[in-house]
MOPAC internal coordinates of N, CA, C and O (Angstrom, degrees):
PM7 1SCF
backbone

  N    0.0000 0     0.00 0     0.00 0    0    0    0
  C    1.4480 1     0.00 0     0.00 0    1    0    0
  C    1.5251 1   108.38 1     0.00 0    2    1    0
  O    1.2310 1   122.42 1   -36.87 1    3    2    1
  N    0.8414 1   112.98 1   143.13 1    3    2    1
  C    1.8756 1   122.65 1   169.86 1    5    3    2
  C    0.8715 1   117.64 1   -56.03 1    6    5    3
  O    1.2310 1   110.87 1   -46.78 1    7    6    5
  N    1.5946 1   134.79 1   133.22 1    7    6    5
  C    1.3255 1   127.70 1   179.31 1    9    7    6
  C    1.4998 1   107.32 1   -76.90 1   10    9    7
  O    1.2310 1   135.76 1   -34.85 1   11   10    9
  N    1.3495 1    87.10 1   145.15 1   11   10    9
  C    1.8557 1    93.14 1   172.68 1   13   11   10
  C    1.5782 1   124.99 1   -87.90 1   14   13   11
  O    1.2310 1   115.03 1   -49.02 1   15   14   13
  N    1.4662 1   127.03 1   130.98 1   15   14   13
  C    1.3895 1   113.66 1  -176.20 1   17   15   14
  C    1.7515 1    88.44 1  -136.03 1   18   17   15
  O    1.2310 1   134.96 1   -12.99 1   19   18   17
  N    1.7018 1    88.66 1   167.01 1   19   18   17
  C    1.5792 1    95.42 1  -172.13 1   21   19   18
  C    1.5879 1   111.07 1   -85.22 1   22   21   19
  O    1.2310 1   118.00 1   -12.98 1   23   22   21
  N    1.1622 1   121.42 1   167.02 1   23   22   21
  C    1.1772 1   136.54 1   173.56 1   25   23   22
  C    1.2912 1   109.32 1   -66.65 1   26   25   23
  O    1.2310 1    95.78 1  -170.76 1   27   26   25
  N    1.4241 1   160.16 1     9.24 1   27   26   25
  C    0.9758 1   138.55 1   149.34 1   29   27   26
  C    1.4583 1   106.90 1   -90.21 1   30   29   27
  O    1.2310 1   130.05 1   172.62 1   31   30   29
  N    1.4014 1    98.23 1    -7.38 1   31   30   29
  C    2.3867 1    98.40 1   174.42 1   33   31   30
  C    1.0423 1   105.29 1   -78.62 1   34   33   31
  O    1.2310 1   117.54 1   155.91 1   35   34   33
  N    1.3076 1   122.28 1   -24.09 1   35   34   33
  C    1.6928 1   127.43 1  -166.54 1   37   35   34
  C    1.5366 1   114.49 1   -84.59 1   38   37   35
  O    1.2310 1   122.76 1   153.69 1   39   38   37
  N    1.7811 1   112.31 1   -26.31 1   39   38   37
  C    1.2755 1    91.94 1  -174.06 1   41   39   38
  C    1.5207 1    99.88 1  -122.16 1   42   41   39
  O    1.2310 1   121.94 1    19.99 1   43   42   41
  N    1.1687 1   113.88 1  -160.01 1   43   42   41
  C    1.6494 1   111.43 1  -160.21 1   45   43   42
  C    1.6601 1   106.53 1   -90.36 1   46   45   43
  O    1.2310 1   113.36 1    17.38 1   47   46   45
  N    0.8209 1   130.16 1  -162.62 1   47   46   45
  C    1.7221 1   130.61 1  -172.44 1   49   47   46
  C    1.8341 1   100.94 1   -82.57 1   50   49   47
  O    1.2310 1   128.51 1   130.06 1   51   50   49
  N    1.5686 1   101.22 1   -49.94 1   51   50   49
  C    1.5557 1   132.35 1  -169.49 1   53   51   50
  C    1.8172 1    86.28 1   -56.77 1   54   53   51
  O    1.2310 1   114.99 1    99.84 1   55   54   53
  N    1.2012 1   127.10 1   -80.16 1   55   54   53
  C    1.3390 1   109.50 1  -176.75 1   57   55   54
  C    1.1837 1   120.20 1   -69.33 1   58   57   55
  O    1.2310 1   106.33 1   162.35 1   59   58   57
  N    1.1765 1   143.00 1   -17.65 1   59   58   57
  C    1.7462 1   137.35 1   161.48 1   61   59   58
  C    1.6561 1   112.91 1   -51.15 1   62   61   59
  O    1.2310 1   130.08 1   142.33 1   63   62   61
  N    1.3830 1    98.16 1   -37.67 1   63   62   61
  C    1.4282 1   102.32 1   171.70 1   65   63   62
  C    1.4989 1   129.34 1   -70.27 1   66   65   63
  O    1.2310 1   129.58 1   149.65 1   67   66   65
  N    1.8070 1    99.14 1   -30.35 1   67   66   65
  C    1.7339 1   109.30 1   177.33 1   69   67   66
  C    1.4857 1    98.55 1   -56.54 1   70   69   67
  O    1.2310 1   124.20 1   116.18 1   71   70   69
  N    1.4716 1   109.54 1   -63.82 1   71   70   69
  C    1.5689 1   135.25 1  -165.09 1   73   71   70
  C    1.4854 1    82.49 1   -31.47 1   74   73   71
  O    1.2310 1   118.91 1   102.36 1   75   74   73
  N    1.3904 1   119.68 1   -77.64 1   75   74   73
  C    1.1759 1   107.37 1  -147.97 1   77   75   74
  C    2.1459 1   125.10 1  -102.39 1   78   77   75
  O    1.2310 1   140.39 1  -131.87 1   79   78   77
  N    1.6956 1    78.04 1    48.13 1   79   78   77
  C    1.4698 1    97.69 1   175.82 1   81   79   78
  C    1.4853 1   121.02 1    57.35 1   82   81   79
  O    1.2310 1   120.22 1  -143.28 1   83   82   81
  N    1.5861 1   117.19 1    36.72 1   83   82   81
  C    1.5970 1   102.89 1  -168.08 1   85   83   82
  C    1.5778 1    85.54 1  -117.53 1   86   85   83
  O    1.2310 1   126.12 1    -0.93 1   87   86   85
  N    1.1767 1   105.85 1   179.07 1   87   86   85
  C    1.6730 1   121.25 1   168.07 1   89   87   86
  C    1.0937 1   115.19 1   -71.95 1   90   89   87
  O    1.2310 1   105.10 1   -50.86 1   91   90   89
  N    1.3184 1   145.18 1   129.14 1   91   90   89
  C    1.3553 1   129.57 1   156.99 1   93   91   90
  C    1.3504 1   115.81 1   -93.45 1   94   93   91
  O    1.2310 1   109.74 1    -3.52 1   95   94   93
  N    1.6222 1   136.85 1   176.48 1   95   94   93
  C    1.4745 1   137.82 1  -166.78 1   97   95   94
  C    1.8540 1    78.92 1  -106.53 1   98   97   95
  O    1.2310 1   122.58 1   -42.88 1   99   98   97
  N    1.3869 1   112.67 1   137.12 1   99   98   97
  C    1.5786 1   107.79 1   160.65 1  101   99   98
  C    1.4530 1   113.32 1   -59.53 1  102  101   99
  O    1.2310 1   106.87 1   -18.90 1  103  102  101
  N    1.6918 1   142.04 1   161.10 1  103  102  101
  C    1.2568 1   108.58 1   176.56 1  105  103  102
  C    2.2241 1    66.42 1  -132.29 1  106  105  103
  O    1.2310 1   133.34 1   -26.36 1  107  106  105
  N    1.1968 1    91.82 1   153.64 1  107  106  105
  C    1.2178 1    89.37 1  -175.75 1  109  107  106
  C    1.7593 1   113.82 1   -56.43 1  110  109  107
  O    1.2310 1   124.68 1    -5.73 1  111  110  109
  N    1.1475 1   108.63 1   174.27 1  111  110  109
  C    1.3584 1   128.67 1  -177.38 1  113  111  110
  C    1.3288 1   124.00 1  -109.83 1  114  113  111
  O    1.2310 1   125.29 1   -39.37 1  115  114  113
  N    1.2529 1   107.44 1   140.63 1  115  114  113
  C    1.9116 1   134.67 1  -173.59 1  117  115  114
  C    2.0413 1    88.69 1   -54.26 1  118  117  115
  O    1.2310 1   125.12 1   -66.24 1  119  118  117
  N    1.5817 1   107.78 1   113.76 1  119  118  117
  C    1.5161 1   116.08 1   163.63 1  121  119  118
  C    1.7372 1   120.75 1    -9.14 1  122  121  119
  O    1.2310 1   113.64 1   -88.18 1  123  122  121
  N    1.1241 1   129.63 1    91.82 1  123  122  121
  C    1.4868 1    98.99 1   177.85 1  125  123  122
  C    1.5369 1   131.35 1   -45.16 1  126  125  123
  O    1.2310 1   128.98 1   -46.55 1  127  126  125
  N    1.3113 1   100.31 1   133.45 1  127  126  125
  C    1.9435 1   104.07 1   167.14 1  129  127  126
  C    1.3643 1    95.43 1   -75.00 1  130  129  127
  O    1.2310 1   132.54 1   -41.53 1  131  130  129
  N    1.6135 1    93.38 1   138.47 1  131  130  129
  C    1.5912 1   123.15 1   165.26 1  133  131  130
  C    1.7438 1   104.83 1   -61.31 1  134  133  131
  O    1.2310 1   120.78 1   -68.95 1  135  134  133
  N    1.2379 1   116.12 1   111.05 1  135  134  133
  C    1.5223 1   145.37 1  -178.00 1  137  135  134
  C    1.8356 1    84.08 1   -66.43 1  138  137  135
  O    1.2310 1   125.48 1   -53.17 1  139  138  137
  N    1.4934 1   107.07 1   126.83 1  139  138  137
  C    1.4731 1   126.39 1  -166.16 1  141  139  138
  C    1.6996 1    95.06 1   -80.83 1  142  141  139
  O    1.2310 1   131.50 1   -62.93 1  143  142  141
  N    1.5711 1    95.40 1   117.07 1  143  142  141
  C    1.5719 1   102.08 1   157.89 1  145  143  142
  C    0.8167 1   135.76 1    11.69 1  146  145  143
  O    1.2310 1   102.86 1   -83.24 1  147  146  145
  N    1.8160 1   149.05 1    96.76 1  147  146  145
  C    1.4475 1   113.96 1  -179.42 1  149  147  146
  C    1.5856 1   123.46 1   -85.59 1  150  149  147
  O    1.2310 1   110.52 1   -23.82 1  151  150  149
  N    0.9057 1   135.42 1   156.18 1  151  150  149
  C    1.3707 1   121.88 1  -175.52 1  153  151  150
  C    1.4630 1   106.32 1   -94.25 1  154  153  151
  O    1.2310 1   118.38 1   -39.46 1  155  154  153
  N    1.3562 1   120.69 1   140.54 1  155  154  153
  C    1.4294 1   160.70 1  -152.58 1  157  155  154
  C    1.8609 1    86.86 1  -105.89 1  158  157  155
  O    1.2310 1   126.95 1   -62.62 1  159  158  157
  N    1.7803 1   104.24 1   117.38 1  159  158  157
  C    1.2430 1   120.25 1  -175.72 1  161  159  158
  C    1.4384 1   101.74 1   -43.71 1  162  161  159
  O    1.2310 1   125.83 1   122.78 1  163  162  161
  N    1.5245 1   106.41 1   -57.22 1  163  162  161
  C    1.8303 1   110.01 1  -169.76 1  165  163  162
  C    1.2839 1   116.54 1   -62.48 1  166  165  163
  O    1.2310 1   119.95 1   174.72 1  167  166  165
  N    1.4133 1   117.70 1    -5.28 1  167  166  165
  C    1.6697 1   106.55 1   153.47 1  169  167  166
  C    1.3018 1   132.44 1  -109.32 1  170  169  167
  O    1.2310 1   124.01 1  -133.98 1  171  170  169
  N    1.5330 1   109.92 1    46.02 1  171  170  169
  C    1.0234 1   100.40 1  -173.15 1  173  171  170
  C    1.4278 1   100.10 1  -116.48 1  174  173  171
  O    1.2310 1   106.89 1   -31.20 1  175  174  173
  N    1.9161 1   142.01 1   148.80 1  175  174  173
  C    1.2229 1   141.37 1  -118.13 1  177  175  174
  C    2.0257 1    85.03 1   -95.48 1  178  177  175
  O    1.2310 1   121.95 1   -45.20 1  179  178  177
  N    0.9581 1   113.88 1   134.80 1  179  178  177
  C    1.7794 1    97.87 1  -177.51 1  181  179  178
  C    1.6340 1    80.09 1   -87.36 1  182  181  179
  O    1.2310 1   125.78 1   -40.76 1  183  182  181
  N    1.1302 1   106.50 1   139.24 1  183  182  181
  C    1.6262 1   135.92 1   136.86 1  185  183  182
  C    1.7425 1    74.75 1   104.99 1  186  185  183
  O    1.2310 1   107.74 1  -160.95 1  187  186  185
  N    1.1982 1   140.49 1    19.05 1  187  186  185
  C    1.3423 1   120.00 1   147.12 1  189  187  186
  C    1.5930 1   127.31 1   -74.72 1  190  189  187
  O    1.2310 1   133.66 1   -14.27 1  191  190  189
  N    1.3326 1    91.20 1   165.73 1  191  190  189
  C    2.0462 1    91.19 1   176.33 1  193  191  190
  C    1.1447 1   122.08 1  -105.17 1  194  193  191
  O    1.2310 1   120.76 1  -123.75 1  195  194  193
  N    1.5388 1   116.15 1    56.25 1  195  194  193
  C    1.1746 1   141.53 1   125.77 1  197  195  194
  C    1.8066 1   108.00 1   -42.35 1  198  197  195
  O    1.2310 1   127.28 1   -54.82 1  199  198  197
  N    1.2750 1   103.59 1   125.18 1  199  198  197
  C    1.2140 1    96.25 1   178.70 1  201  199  198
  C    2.0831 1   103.33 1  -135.64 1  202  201  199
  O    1.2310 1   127.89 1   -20.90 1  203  202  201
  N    1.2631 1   102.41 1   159.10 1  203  202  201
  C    1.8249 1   102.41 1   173.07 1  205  203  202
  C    1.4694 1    99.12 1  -142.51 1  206  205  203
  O    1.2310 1   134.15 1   -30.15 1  207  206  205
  N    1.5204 1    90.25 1   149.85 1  207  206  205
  C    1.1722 1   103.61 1  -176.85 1  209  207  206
  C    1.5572 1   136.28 1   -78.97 1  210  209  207
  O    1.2310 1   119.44 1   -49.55 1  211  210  209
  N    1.9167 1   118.68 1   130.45 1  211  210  209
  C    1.2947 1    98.45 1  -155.92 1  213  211  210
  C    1.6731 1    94.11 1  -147.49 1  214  213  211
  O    1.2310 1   117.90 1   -52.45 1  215  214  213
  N    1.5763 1   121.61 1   127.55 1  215  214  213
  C    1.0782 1   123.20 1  -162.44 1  217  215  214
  C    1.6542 1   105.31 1  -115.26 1  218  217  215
  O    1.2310 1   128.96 1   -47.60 1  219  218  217
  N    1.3765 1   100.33 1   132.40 1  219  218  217
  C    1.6818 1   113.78 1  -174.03 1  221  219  218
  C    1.5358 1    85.99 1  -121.45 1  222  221  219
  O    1.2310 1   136.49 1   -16.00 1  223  222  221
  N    1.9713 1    85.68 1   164.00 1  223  222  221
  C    0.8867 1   115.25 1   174.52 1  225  223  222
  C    2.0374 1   108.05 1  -112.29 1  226  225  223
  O    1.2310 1   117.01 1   -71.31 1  227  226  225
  N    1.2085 1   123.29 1   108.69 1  227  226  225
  C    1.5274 1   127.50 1   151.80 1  229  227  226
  C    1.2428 1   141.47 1   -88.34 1  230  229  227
  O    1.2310 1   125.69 1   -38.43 1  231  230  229
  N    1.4756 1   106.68 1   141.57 1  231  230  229
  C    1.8118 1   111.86 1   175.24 1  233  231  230
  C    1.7363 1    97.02 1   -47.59 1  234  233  231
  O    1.2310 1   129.68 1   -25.74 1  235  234  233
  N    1.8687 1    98.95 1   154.26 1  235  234  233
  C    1.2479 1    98.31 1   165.97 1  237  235  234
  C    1.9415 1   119.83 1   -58.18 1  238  237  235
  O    1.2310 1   126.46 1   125.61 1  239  238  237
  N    1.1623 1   105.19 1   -54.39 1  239  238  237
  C    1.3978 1   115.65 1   165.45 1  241  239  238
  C    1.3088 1   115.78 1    -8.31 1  242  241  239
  O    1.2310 1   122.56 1    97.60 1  243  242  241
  N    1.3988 1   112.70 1   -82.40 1  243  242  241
  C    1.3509 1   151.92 1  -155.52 1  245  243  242
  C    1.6378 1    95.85 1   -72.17 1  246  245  243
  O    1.2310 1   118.70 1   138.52 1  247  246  245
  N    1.1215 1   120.09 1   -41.48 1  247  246  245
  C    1.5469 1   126.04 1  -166.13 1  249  247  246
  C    1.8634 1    96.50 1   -77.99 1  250  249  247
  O    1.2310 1   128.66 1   130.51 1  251  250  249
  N    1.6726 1   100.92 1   -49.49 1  251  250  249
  C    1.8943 1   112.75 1  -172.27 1  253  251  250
  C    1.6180 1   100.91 1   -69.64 1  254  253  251
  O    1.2310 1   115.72 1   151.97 1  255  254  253
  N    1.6645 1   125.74 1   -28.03 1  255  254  253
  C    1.5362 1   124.51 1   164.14 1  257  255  254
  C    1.1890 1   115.35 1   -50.69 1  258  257  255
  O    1.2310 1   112.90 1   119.61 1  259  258  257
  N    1.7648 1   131.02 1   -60.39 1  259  258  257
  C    1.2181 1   144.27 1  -171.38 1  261  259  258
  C    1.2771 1   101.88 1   -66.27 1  262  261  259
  O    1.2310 1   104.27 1   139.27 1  263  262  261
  N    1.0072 1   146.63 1   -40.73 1  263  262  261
  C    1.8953 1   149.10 1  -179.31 1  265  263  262
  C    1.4249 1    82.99 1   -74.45 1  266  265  263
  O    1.2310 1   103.57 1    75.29 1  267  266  265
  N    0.9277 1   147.83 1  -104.71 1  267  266  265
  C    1.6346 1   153.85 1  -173.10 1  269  267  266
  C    1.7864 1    87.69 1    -5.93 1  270  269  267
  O    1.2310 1   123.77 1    97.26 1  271  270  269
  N    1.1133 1   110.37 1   -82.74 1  271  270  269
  C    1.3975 1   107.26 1  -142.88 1  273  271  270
  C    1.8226 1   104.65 1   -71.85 1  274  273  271
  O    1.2310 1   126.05 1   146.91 1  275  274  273
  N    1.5458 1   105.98 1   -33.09 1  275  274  273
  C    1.6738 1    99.92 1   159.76 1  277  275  274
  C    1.5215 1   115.95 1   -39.96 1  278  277  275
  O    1.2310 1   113.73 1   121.90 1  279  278  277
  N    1.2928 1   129.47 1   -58.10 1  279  278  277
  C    1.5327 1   138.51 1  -158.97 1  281  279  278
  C    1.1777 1    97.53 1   -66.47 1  282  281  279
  O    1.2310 1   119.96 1   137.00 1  283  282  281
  N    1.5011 1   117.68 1   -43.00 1  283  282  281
  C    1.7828 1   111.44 1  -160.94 1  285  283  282
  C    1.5625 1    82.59 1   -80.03 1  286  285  283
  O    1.2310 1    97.62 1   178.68 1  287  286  285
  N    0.8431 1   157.49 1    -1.32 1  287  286  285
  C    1.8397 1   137.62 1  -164.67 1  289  287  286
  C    1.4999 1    98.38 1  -115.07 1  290  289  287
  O    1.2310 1   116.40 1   146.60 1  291  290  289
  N    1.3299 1   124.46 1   -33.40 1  291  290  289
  C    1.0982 1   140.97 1  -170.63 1  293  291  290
  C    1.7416 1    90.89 1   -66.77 1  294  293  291
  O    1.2310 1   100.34 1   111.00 1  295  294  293
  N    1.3245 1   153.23 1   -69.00 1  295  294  293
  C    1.1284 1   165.62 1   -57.82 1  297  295  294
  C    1.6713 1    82.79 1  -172.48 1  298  297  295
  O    1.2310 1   112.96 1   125.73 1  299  298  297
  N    1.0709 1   130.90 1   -54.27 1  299  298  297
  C    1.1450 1   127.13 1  -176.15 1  301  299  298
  C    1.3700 1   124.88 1  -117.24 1  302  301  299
  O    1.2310 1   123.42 1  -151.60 1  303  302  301
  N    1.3660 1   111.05 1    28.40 1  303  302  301
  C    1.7599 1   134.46 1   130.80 1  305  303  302
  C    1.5270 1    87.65 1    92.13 1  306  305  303
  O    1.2310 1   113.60 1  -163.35 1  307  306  305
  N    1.1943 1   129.71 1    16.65 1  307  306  305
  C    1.7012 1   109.86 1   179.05 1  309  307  306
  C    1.5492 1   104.08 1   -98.17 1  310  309  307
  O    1.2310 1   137.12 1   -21.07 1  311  310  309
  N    1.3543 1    84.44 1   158.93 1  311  310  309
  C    1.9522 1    93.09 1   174.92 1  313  311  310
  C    1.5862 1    97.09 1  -111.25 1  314  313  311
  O    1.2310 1   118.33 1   -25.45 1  315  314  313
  N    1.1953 1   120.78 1   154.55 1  315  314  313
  C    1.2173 1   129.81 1     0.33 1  317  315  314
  C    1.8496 1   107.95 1   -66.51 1  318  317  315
  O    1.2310 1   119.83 1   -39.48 1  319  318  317
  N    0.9241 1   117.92 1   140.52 1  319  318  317
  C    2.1275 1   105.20 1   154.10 1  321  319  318
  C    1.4006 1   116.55 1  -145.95 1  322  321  319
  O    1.2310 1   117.67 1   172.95 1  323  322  321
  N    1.3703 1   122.05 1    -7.05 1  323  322  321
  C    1.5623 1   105.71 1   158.03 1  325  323  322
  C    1.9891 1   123.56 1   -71.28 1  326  325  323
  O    1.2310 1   133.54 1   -44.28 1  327  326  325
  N    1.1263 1    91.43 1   135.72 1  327  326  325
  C    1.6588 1    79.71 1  -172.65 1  329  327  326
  C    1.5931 1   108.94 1   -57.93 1  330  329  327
  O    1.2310 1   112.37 1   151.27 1  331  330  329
  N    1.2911 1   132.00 1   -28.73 1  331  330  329
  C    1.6187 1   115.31 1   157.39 1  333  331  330
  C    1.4252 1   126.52 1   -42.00 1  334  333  331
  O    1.2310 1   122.84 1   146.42 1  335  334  333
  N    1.5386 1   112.16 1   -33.58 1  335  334  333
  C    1.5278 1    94.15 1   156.03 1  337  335  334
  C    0.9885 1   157.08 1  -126.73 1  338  337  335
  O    1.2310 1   133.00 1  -167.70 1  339  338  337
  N    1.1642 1    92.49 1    12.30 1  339  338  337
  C    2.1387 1   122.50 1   150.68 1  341  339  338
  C    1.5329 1   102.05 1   -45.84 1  342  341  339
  O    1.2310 1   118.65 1   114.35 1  343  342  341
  N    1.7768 1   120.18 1   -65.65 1  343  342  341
  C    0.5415 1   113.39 1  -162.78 1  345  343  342
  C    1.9614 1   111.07 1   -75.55 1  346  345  343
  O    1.2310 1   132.49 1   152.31 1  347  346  345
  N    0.5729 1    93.48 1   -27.69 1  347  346  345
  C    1.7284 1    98.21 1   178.86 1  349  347  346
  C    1.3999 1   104.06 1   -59.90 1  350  349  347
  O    1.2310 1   115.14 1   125.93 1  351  350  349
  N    1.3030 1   126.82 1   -54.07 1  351  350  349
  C    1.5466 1   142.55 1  -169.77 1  353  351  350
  C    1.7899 1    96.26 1   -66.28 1  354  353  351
  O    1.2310 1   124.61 1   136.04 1  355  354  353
  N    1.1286 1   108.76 1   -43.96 1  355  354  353
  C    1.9680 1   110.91 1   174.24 1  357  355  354
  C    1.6827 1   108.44 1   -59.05 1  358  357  355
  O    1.2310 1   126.49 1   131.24 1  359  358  357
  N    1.3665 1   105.13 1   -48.76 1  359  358  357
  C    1.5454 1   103.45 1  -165.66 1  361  359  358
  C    1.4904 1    88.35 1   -74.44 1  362  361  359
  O    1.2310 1   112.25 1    97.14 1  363  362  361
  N    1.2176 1   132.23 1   -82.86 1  363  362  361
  C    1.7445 1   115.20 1  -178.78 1  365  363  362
  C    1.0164 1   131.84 1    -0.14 1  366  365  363
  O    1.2310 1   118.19 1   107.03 1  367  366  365
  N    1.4324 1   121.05 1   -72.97 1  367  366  365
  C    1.0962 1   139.33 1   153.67 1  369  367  366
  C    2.0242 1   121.34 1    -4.87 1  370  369  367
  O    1.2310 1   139.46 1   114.83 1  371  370  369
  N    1.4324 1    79.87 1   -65.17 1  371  370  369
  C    1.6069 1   108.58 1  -169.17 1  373  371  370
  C    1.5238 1   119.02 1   -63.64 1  374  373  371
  O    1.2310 1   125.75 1   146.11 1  375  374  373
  N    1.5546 1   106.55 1   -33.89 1  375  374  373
  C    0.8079 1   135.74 1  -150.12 1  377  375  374
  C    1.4676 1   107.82 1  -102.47 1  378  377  375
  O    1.2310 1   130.10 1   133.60 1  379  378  377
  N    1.2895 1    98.12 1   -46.40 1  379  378  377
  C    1.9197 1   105.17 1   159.88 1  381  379  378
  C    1.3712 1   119.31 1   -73.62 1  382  381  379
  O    1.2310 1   118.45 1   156.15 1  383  382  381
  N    1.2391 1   120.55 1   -23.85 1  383  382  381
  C    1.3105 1   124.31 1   168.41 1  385  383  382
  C    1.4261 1   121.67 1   -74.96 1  386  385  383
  O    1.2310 1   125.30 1   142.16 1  387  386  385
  N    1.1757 1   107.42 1   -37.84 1  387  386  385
  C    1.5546 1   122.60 1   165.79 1  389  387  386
  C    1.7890 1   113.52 1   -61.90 1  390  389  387
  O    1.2310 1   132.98 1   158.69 1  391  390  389
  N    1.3134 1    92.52 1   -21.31 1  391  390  389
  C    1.9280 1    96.16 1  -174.73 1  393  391  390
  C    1.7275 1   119.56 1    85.77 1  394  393  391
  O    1.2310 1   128.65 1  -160.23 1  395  394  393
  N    1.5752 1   100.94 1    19.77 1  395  394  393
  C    1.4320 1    89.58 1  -176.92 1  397  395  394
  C    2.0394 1   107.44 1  -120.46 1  398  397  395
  O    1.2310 1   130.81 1  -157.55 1  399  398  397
  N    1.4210 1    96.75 1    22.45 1  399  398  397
  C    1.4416 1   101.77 1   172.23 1  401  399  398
  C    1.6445 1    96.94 1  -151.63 1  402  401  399
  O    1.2310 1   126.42 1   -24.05 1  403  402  401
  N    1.2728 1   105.27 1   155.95 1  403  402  401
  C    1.8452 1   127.57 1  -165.18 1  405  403  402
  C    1.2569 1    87.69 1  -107.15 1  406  405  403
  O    1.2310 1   121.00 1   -57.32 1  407  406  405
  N    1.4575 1   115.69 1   122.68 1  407  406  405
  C    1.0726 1    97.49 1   159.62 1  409  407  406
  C    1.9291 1   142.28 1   -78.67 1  410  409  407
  O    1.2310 1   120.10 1   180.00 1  411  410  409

C-alpha cells in the first residue's frame, strides 16, 4: 500500500501558505517559455485535417440516429463511422450545395 503523507508534504510552501491565509514573499519566477506561435487561419492547408473545435446543439432523434448509424459502420468496417466524420462529411456536403464551400 502507499504510504500516506499529509497535505502540507504534498504541496509546495507557496500554497501551504495560501491554504492557510498568510502572505507569502514572491520568490522570483522560472524565465517564461515563448507561448508557441499561433497559427494564422490563412495558413492553414484547405481540405487538410486540421481540425477546431465546434460544439452543436442536436434533436434527441437526430443525436440517437448518428450513434446508431456510427456503430453500424463502425462494425462493418466502412468509413466514414466516427460521428466526427459523418458529421463533417454532412456539413460539406451541405455546404457545397448551399454554395458556400469549393469543392
Amino acid at each position: 500500500m502507499a504510504e500516506r503523507r499529509s497535505m502540507s508534504n504534498a504541496l509546495s510552501p507557496e500554497k501551504v501558505a495560501f491554504l492557510r491565509g498568510e502572505r507569502v514573499e514572491e520568490r522570483p519566477s522560472a524565465p517564461e517559455r515563448s507561448a508557441p506561435e499561433q497559427v494564422q487561419r490563412s495558413s492553414l492547408p484547405l481540405g487538410g485535417r486540421g481540425r477546431v473545435t465546434v460544439t452543436v446543439r442536436l434533436e434527441p432523434d437526430v443525436a440517437e440516429a448518428l450513434s446508431q448509424a456510427s456503430a453500424e459502420r463502425k462494425m462493418k468496417r466502412l468509413e466514414p463511422y466516427t460521428q466526427q466524420d459523418i458529421i463533417g462529411d454532412a456539413l460539406k456536403q451541405w455546404l457545397r450545395d448551399a454554395g458556400f464551400l469549393q469543392s
